[in-house]
Structure formats: structure tokens, C-alpha cells
C-alpha positions as CSV (number, residue, x, y, z in Angstrom):
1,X,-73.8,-5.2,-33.3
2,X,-70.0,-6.1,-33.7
3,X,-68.9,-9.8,-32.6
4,X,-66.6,-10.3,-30.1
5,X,-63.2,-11.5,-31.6
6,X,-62.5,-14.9,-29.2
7,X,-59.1,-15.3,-28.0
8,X,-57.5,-18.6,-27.6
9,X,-55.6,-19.6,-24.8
10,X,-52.2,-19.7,-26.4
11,X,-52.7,-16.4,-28.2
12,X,-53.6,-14.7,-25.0
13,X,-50.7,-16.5,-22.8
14,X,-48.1,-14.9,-26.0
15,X,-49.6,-11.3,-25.6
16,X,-49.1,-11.6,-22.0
17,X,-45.6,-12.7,-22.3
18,X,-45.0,-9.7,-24.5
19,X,-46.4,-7.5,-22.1
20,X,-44.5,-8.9,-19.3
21,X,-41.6,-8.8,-21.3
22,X,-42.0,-5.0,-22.1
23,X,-42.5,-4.4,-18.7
24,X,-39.3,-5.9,-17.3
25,X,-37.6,-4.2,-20.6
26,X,-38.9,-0.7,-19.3
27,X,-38.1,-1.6,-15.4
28,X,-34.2,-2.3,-16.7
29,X,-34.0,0.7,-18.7
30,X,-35.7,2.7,-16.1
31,X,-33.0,1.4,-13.3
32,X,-30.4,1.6,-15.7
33,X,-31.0,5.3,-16.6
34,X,-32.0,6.3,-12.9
35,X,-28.7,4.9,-11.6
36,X,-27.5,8.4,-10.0
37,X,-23.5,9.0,-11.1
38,X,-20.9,9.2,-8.7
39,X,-20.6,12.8,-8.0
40,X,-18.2,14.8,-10.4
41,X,-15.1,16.8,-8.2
42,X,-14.6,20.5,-9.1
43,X,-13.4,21.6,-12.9
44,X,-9.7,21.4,-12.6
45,X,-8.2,24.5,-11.2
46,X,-6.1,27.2,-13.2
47,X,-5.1,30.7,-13.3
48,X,-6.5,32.4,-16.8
49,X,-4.5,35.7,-16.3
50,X,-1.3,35.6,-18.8
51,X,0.3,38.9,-17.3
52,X,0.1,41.8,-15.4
53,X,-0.1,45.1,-15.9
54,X,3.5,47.5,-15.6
55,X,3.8,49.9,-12.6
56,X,5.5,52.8,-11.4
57,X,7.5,53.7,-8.6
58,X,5.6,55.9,-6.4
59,X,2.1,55.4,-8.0
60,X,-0.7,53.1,-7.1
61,X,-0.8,50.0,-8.6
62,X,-3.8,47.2,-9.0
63,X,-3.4,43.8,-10.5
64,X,-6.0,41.3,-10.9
65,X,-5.8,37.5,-11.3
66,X,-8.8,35.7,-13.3
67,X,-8.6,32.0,-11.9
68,X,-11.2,29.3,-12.7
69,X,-12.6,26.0,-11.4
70,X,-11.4,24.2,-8.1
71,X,-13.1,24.5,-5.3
72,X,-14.3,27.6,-3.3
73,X,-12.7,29.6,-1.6
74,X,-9.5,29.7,-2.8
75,X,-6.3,30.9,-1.2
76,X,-3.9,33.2,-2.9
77,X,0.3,33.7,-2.4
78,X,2.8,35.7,-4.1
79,X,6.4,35.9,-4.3
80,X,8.5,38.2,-5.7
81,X,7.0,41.3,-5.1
82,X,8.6,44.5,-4.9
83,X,8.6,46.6,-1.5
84,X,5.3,48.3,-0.6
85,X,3.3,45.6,-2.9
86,X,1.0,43.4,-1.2
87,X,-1.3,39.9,-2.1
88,X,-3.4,39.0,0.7
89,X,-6.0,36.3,1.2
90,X,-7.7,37.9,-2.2
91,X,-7.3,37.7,-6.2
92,X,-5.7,41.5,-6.4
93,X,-1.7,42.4,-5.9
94,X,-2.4,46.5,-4.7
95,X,-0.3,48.8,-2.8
96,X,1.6,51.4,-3.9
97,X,5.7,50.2,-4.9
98,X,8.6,52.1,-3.8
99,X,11.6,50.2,-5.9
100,X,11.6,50.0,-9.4
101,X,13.1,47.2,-11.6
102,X,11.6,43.9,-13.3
103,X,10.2,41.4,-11.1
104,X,9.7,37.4,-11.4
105,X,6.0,37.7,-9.4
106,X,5.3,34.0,-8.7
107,X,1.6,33.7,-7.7
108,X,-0.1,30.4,-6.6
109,X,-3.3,29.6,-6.0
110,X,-4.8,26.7,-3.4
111,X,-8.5,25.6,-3.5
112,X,-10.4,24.2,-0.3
113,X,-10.7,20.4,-1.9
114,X,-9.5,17.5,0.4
115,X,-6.8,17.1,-0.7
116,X,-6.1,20.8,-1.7
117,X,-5.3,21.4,-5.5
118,X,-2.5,23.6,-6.3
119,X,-1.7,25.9,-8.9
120,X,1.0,28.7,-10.3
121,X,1.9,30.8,-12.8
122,X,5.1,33.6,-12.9
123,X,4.7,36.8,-14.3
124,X,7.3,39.2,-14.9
125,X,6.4,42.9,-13.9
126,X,8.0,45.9,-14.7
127,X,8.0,48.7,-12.4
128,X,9.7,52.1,-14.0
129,X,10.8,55.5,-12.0
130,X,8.3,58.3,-11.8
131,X,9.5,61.2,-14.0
């Protein structure tokens, strides 16, 4: 039969201190690990497209601009655009243009944050006669 190892008082009041002491240890790094983060905004906002495709007069034309982060939905504008082009509330420029020439297309995007962010880029587009 094994003997029971007797533990003194002061022996037992020092491994109860370390336990205690682990314990409030764990309890900080718990609450200090648990504290939830202040939530995190949207990714800034920008417009990945670097150009847009050349048209021509008479023919139907499609361009597409890639934009990333911000916050959903976003709104689109354009500028510049030549007669019978049009950008609604969507991320394509389509219609069918009926003067030719090169074009300074400014397009900006707005995203739904409070306050709203704002981007733009310009694009210059190139729209020949039909042979």
C-alpha cells in the first residue's frame, strides 16, 4: 500500500496561490482576447477598369466597369458620352453611338456608406465611322 505524501500548510497555501494565480492569468487573457473589435468600414472603394473598349458609329457598343470595395449598392455617373450612349443606375455604358470622334468619358462611382465615398476615373474612347 502507497503512503500518503502529507502536505504542510505552507506548501499547500503556495500551490493554491499558483493556482489562483493561473486562474486570474487565464481570466485576463481570456477578456483580453474576447474583447470584440470595433467593427471594420467597407475596403476602400475603387474602379479596377483602366479602359474601355473603341466603338463605332452606327454599331452596338457595351462597356463594362470592374469596381471593388465600398459599400453596396453603388451608384454609377458618366460624363462625356457621345450621342445615343447611355450609363444608367448600373456598371455598363451600352447603346448604340451615332457621332464618331474621341471622347474624355468621365465615370464616377458613389457607394451607400454614411457618409457616401466617392470615386472616378476618365477614359478616353474612340468611336470611328462605319465603312
Amino acid at each position: 500500500m502507497k503512503k500518503r505524501q502529507r502536505v504542510g500548510s505552507r506548501a499547500f497555501a503556495r500551490a493554491v496561490g499558483l493556482v489562483a494565480f493561473a486562474i486570474l492569468l487565464g481570466s485576463v487573457a481570456q477578456r483580453a482576447g474576447s474583447t470584440p473589435m470595433p467593427p471594420q468600414g467597407p475596403a476602400p472603394m475603387k474602379i479596377d477598369t483602366t479602359a474601355l473598349p473603341d466603338g463605332t458609329v452606327g454599331q452596338p457598343y457595351l462597356g463594362e466597369i470592374q469596381v471593388e470595395g465600398g459599400a453596396l449598392p453603388w451608384a454609377f455617373t458618366a460624363t462625356g458620352l457621345p450621342k445615343g450612349l447611355t450609363f444608367g443606375n448600373s456598371d455598363t455604358i451600352h447603346g448604340t453611338p451615332t457621332e464618331g470622334g474621341t471622347f474624355d468619358v468621365v465615370v464616377t462611382v458613389t457607394d451607400s456608406a454614411k457618409p457616401p465615398a466617392k470615386v472616378s476615373a476618365t477614359f478616353k474612347v474612340k468611336f470611328t465611322p462605319a465603312h
